[in-house]
C-alpha positions as CSV (number, residue, x, y, z in Angstrom):
1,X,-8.8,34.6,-11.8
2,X,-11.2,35.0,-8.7
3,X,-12.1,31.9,-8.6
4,X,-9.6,28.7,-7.3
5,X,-12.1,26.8,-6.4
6,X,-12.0,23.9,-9.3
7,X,-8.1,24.2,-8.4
8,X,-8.3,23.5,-5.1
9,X,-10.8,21.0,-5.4
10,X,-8.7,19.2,-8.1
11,X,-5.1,19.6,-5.8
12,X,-7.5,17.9,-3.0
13,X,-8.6,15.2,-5.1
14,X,-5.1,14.3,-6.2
15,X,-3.6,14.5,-3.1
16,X,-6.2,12.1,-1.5
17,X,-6.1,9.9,-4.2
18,X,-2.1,9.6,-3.7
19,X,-2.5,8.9,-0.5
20,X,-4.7,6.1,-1.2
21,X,-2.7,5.0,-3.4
22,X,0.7,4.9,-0.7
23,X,-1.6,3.2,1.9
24,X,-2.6,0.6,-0.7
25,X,1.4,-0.1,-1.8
26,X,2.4,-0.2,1.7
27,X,-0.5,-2.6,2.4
28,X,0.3,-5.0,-0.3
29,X,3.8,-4.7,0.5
30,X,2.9,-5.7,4.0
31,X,0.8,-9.0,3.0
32,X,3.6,-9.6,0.6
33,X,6.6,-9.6,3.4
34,X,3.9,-11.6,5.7
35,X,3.5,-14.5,3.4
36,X,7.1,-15.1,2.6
37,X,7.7,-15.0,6.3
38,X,5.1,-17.7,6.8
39,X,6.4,-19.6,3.8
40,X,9.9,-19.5,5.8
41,X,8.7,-20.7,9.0
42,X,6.5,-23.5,7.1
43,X,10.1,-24.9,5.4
44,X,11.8,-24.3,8.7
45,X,9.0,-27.1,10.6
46,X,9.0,-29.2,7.8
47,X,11.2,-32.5,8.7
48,X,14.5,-32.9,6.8
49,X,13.8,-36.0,4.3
């Protein structure tokens, strides 16, 4: 075997696409934690009825 270079190639594309993958999570995750903190502040404003 002389030749890695479909190996490497593949172990590049998966790591990439994992990392993809993490920032996406962490991203959603993000917008996720965001809008329940805006949903918070928006009851907290709201009068008492």
């Amino acid at each position: 075997m002389d030749n890695f270079g479909s190996v490497i190639l593949f172990e590049v594309v998966l790591i990439f696409g994992g990392v993809l993958l993490f920032a996406w999570w962490q991203l959603r995750d993000l917008r996720k934690e965001r809008e329940k903190d805006l949903k918070k502040i928006a009851q907290e404003l709201q009068p008492d009825t």
